[in-house]
C-alpha positions in Angstrom: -0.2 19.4 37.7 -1.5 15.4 37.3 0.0 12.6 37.2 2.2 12.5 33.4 0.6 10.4 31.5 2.6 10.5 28.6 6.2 9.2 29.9 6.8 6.1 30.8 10.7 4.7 31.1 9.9 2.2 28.1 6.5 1.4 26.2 5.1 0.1 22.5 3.2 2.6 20.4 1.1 1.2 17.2 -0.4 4.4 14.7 -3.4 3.7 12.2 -4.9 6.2 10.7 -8.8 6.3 10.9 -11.6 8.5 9.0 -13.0 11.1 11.1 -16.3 8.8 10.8 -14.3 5.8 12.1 -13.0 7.4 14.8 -15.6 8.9 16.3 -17.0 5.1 16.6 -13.4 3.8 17.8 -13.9 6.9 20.3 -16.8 5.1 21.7 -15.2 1.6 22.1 -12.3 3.2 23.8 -14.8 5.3 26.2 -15.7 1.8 28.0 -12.2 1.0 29.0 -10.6 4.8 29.7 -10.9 8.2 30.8 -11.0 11.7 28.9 -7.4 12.9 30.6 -7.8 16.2 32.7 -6.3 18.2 29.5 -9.6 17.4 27.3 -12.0 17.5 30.0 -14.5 20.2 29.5 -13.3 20.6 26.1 -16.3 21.1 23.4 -14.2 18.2 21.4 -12.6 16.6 24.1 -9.0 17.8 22.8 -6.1 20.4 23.5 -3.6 21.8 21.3 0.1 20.1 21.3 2.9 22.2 19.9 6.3 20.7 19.6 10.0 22.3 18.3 11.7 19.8 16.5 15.6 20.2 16.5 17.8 18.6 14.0 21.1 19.1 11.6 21.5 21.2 8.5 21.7 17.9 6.8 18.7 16.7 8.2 20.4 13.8 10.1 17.2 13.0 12.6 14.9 12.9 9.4 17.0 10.8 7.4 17.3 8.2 10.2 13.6 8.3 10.6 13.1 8.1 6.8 15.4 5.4 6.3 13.6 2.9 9.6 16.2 3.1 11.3 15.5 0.6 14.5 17.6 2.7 17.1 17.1 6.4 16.5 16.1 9.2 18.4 14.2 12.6 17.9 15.0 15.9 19.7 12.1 18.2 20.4 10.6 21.0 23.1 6.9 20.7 23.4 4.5 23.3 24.7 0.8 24.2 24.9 0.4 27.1 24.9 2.5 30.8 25.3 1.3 31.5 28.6 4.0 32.8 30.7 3.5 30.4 33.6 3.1 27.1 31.3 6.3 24.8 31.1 7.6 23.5 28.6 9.7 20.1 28.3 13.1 19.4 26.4 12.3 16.0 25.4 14.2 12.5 23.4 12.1 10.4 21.8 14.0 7.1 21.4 13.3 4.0 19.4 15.2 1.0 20.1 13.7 -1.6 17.9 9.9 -1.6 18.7 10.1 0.0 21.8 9.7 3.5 23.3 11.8 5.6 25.5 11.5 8.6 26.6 13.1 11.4 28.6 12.2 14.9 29.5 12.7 17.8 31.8 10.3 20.6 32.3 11.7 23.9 33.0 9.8 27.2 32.8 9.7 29.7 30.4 12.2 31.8 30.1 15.2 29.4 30.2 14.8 27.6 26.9 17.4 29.7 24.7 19.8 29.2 27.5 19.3 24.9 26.3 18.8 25.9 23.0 22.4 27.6 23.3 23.9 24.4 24.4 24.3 26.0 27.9 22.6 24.7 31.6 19.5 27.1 32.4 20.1 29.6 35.8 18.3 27.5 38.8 15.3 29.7 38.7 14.0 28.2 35.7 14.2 24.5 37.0 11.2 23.2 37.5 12.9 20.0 39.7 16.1 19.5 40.7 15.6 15.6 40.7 18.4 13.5 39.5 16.4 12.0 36.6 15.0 15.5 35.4 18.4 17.3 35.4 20.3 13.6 33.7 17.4 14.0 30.9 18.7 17.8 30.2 21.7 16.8 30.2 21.4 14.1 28.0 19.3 16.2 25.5 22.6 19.1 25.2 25.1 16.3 24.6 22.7 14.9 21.9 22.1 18.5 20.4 25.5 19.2 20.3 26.9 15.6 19.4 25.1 15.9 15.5 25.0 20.3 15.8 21.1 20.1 16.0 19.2 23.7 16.2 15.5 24.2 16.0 14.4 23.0 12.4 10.3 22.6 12.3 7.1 23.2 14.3 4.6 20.9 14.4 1.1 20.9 15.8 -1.9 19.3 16.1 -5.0 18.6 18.1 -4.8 15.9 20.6 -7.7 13.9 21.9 -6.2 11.3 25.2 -7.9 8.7 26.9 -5.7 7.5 30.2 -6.1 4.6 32.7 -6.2 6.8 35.9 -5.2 3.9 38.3 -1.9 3.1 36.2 0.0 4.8 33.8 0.1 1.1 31.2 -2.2 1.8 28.7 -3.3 5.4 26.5 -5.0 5.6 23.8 -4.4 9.1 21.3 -6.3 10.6 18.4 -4.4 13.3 17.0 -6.3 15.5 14.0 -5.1 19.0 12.1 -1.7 18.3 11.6 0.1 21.1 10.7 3.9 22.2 10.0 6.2 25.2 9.5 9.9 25.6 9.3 11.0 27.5 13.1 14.3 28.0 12.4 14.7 31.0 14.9 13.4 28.2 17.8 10.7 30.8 19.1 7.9 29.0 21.2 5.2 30.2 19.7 1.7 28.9 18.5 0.9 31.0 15.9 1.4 29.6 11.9 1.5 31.3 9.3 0.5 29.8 6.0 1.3 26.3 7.3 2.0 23.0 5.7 -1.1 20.4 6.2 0.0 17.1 7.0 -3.5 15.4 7.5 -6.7 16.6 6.2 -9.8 14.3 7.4 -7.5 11.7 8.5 -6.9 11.1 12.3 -4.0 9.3 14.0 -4.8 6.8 16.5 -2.0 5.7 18.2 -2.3 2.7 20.8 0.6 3.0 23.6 1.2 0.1 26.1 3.5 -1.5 28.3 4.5 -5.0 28.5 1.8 -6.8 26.8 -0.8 -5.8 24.4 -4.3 -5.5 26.2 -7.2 -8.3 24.8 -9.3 -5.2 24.4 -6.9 -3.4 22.3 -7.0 -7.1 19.9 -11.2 -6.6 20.0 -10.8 -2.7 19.0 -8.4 -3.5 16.2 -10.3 -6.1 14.7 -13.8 -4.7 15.1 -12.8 -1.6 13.5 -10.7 -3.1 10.9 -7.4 -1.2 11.9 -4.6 -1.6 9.7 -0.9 -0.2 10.9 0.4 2.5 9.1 3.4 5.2 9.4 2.4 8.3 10.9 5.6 10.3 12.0 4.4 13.5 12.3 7.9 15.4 11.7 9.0 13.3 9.3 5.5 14.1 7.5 5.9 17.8 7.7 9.5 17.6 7.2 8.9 15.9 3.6 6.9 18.7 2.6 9.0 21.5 3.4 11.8 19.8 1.7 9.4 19.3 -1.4 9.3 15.3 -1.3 6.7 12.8 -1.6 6.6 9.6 0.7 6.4 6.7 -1.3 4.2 3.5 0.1 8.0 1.8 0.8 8.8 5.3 3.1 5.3 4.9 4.9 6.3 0.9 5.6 9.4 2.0 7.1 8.2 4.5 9.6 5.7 2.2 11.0 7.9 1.8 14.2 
């Protein structure tokens, strides 16, 4: 497996959402400065399929706080890519403090994810690393679960098209398209939807993630393509349509970080 592209101990991430027209031109921009990461390489649309289990309460505690802009909240989730047997899959917190990203997450392989799921440690074969950070992130993501009672809530996927910096791990750019949600109560880790809930239609989310300072290249892509900053919280999207509500303009403002 490559480098990880997508964790970094802190970072910024700023969403717009683009036309699929638009994007294929920001697509070009972003071409001169980055690479296609090894995932959409040899891809006929240069994109792979991100699934993710999103855990919360039965009062919906992790959706309120993310509804309400919160500035220090967190999300609980298990991504995946597929169902192969011999993929991993990563128990992951999501973390905003203020404008900033943090992130944590431990692979282990499949097979041990209804031991976490069931609030206990996974048997050693399913460890993927036995490093301190990997095994403090699992940790970390139990006491969290059990802290607010979270249990697997929603499934959201979408297409994901990454551009990375292959000498450092500072900048990535993401368009994300198709995104779709059902309710997964029973946590399985699977891809298959039935009769999902569309979240975006010919919209794409562009999301620009950095570190430390905002790249002058990133200022000449925002202002050539006329990119204005809007919420784009995937769960919270799919979430709001389960539950049957609508996202006013003032809900959108507050989940633009």
């Amino acid at each position: 497996m490559g480098q990880d592209h997508t964790l970094m101990a802190s970072r910024y991430e700023l969403k717009y959402l683009l036309s699929n027209s638009a994007a294929l031109r920001v697509r070009k921009f972003v071409q001169q400065y980055l690479e296609v990461d090894e995932y959409g390489q040899g891809q006929p649309d240069l994109a792979y399929p991100v699934h993710s289990l999103y855990l919360d309460s039965d009062d919906w505690t992790f959706y309120h706080r993310s509804l309400n802009g919160d500035k220090n909240r967190f999300k609980l989730r298990v991504r995946y890519y597929d169902e192969r047997p011999t993929t991993p899959v990563f128990f992951e917190i999501k973390r905003r403090m203020k404008d900033v990203i943090l992130k944590q997450r431990c692979g282990i392989k499949r097979g041990g994810e209804a031991d976490v799921l069931a609030g206990h440690f996974p048997p050693e074969k399913y460890l993927l690393s036995k490093a301190a950070e990997d095994l403090q992130a699992l940790h970390r993501f139990q006491e969290l679960m059990l802290r607010v009672q979270a249990k697997p809530q929603m499934h959201v996927a979408y297409r994901r098209e990454a551009y990375v910096n292959t000498v450092n791990n500072e900048v990535r750019v993401t368009f994300d398209r198709s995104v779709l949600a059902v309710p997964r109560p029973g946590g399985e880790l699977v891809t298959h939807m039935d009769q999902p809930l569309v979240c975006t239609t010919d919209l794409v989310i562009l999301e620009l993630k950095f570190t430390d300072r905002f790249p002058n290249w990133f200022w000449d892509l925002v202002e050539t393509f006329d990119c204005f900053q809007s919420g784009a919280a995937k769960y919270v999207e799919g979430t709001s349509l389960h539950l049957g509500r609508h996202l006013s303009p003032a809900d959108v403002i507050r989940n633009l970080f």
